[in-house]
N, C-alpha and C positions, 0 to 999 in steps of 0.2 A: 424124466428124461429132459421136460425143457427147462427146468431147473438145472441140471448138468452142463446142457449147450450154453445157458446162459450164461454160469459159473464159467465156462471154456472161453465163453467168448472174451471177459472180462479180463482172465488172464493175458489170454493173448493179446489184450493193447499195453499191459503193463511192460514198457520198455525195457529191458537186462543190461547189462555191466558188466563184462569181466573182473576179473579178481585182477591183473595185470591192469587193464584200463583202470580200478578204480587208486588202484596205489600210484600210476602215472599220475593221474589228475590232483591226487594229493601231494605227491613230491613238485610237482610244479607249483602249487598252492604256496608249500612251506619253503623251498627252494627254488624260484625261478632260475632259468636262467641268466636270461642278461638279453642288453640291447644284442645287433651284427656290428654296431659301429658306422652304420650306413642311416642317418636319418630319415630317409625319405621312402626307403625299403623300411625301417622301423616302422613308419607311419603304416603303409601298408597292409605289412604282415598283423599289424593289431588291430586292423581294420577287419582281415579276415578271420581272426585266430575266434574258432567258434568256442574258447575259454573266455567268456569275455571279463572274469572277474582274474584269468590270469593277468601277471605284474611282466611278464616277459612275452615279446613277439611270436617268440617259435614253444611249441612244447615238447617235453621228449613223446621221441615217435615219430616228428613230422619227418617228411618225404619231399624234399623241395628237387626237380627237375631243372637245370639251365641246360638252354638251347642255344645256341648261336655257330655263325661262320667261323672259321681260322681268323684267329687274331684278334676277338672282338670282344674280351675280356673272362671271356669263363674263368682260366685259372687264376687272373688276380682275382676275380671275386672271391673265387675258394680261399686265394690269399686272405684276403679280410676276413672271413669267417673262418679262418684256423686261428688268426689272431685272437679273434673277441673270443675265441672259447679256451684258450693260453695263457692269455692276459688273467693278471691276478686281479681281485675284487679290490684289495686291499695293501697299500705299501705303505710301510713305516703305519705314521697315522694318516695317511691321505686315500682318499674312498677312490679305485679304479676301476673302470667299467666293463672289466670283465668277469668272464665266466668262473673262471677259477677250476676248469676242468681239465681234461686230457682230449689226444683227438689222434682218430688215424687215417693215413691219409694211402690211399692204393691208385699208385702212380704206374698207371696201366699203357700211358705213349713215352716216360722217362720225362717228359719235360717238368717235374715241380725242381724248380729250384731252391734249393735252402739258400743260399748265399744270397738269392731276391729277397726269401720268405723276409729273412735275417735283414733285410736293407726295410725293409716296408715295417717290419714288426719295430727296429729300432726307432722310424717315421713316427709312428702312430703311437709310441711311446714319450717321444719327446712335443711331441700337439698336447697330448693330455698332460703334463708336467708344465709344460709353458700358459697352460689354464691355471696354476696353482699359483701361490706368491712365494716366489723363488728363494725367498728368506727360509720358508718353511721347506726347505729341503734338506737331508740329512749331510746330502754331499752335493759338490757341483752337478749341473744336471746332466755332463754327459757321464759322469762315472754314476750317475742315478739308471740314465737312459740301460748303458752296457747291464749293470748290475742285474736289473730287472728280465731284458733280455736274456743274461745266463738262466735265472728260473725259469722260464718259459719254456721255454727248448729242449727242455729234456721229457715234457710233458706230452712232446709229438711224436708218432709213432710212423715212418712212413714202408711202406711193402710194395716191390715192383714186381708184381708179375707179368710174364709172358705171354699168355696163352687165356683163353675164357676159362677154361678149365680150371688153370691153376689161380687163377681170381678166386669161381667160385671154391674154391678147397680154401683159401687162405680165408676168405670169409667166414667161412663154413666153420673153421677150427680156432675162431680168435675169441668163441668166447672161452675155450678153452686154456689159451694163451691167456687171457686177459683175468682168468681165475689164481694164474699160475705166477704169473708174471708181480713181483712187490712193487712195482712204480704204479699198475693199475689197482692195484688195492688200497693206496694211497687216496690215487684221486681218481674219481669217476669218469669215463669215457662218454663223454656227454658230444661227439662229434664223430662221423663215418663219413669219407669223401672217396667217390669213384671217379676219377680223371682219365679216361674219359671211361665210360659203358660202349664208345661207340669205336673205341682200340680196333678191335681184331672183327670188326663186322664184315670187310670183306674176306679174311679166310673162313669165317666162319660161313657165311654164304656160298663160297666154293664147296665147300666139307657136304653143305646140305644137298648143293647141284652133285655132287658126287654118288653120294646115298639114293635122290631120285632116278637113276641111270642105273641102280641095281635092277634085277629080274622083281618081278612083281611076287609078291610071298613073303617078300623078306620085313623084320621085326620094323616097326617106322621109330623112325631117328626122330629124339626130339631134337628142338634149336638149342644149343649150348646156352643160351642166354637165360632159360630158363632155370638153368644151375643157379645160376648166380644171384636170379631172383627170389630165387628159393630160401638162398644162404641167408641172403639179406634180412628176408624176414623174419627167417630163424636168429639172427642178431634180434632184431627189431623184439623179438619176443620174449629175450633172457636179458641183453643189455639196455635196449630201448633207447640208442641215442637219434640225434635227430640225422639226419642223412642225407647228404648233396648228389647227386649224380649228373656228372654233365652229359652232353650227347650233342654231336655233330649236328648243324642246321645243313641240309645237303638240297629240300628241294623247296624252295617256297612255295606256299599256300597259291601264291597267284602270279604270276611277270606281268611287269607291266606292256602296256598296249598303246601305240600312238595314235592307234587308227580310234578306239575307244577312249584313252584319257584314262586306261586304267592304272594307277597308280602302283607301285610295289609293295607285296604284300610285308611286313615285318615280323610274320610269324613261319612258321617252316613244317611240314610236311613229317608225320611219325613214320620214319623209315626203319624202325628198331618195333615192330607188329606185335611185343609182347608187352611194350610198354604203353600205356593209353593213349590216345589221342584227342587234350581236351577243348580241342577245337569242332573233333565230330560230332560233339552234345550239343554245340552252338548252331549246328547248321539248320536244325529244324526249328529251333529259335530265331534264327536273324527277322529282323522288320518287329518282334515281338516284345522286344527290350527297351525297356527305357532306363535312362540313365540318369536317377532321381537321388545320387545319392551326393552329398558334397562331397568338395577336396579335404581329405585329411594332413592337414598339415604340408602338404609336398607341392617341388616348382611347379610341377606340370599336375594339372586336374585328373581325378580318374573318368575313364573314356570308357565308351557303351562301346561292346565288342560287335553291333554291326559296324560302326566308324571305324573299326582297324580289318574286318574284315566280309569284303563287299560278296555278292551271292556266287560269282560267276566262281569264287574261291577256297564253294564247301569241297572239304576233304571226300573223298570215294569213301565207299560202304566198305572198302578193305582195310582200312585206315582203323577204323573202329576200335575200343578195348578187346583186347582179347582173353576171353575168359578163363585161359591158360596161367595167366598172370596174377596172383596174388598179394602183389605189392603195392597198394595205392597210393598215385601222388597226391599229396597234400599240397602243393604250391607247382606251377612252372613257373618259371624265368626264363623271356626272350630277352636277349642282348644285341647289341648293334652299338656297333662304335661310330666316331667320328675320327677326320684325319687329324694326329696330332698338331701339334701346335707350331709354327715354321719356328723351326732351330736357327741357331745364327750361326757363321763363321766357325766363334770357338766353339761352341758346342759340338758341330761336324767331327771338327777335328777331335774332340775328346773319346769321341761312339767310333773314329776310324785306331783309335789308342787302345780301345778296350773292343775291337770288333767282336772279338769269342766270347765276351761276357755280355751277356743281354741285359745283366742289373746294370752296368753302367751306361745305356741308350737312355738319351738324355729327355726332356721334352712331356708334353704332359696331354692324354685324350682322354676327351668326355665322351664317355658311356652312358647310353639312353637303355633303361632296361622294361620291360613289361611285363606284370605279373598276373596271371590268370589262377581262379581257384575253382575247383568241382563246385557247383553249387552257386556259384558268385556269379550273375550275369553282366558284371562290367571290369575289365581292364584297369587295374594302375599301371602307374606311371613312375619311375623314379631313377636316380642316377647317382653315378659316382663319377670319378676323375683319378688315374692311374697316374702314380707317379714314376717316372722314368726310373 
């Protein structure tokens, strides 16, 4: 018998692998994917990526969360990561730093614009062409820039639905679609973007106070949001691409205080309870961390998560993961903008020319963005700049 236990116990420390897990870690091995196009999130993200022999920041599977107020960059980020996963690897003979995959995007408030997407994706085609010697171009660079654009575009898939419901069903059934469909056979679906998760949160919130106001007996109502986590994972487990979800910043972590000197928090409160909260792992942490790690490559140093987040501004105990939820995030992103840049005279006048079209607002804001990961006890830091 204690030759059995012993045998038992030895097992049990032998760590396991999925069969899924272990062909993920080899398809990233032989295929990475690619930078975001964002340097200083590159630095980042490979700072964390517990691949550490992978060649690319993200690997399929990750789970990256952005958080932020109205206006303060979510969906041009999503913009640049629909890009880098669109973007071809390779033009003519000139090496391009994309993915070379496919991506789909579920435009759940209506606001993604294609005719931005299409203005930003043209941008960031013609920066990395203007990196080449213009000789070696097969055509002038703006019939190079268009050309490459038309292939890109057909590779993006986007789905608007109305309702949580009809989210998670659309989810639910694309790998279905995506088995069926010849353009996803072609090229791999290596991108899934939900704009936002935090759409329909207050009908859905009504729906539940509705339910609680039944007679007592009755079957309990789960939160619709849990569809759709559900879905997700079930993606996660046949397609495996990596996956963005943005979500409303609605309550900061802390306000500031005059009478105290307490500063404003830059991080925001999990008002969506099935999705983690990885600020509440911190709390029992704080005064305990040190932040011994250097700057990888980026403007701004990574920062010990007591310095972004002081005591008086741990999350409540309802905050917490809820164990309902089986979707883990692998990265959050907070964002926070700055006021764009003062526009002059004509500039005014051209945004008052095009007032209905938001691609033509001219002017250009730096985004400060902050990356938190499960397991990671200190904050990066890094940034982009939106072009009008």
């Amino acid at each position: 018998m204690e030759h059995n236990t012993l045998a038992d116990d030895l097992l049990s420390e032998i760590q396991g692998e999925s069969l899924q897990s272990l062909l993920t870690s080899l398809q990233d091995e032989v295929t990475p994917l690619g930078a975001t196009g964002i340097p200083t999130l590159d630095a980042q993200l490979t700072f964390r990526n517990p691949r550490k022999t992978s060649q690319s920041p993200l690997n399929r599977g990750d789970v990256l969360e952005i958080q932020a107020s109205a206006s303060s960059g979510k969906s041009y980020l999503t913009y640049l990561l629909v890009i880098a996963c669109i973007l071809p690897q390779t033009y003519r003979s000139l090496s391009f730093p994309g993915w070379d995959k496919s991506a789909v995007v579920y435009d759940t408030e209506g606001t993604f614009d294609i005719s931005r997407l299409h203005h930003v994706l043209r941008t960031r085609i013609h920066q990395i062409l203007q990196s080449f010697d213009l000789s070696e171009l097969p055509e002038p660079i703006d019939e190079c820039v268009e050309t490459i654009a038309r292939q890109c575009l057909p590779r993006l898939f986007v789905c608007r639905p109305t309702s949580t419901f009809q989210l998670a069903t659309s989810i639910l059934h694309f790998p279905d679609m995506h088995a069926e469909n010849e353009l996803f056979q072609k090229s791999e679906v290596a991108l899934l973007v939900v704009d936002s998760l935090s759409s329909f949160y207050w009908n859905d919130r009504f729906t539940m106070e509705q339910f609680r106001g039944q007679k007592s007996g009755a079957s309990p109502v789960s939160n619709p949001l849990k569809y759709v986590l559900d879905a997700l994972q079930h993606v996660r487990n046949t397609i495996n691409p990596v996956m963005v979800l943005t979500n409303w910043g609605l309550n900061p972590l802390n306000k500031p205080s005059p009478d105290t000197g307490t500063l404003p928090s830059p991080f925001y409160k999990q008002h969506l309870h099935l999705l983690p909260s990885l600020f509440a792992q911190d709390a029992s942490e704080h005064g305990q961390m040190q932040s011994n790690i250097p700057s990888m490559a980026c403007d701004t140093p990574i920062s010990n998560v007591g310095e972004l987040m002081p005591p008086e501004a741990q999350p409540r105990p309802a905050e917490t993961f809820d164990p309902e939820s089986r979707l883990a995030i692998t990265h959050h992103i907070t964002l926070q903008s700055s006021f764009p840049s003062v526009l002059n005279s004509d500039a005014i006048d051209r945004a008052l020319e095009h007032w209905e079209d938001a691609s033509h607002v001219p002017g250009k804001c730096e985004v400060q963005g902050y990356v938190k990961t499960p397991g990671v006890s200190v904050i990066g830091r890094f940034s982009f700049t939106t072009q009008g």
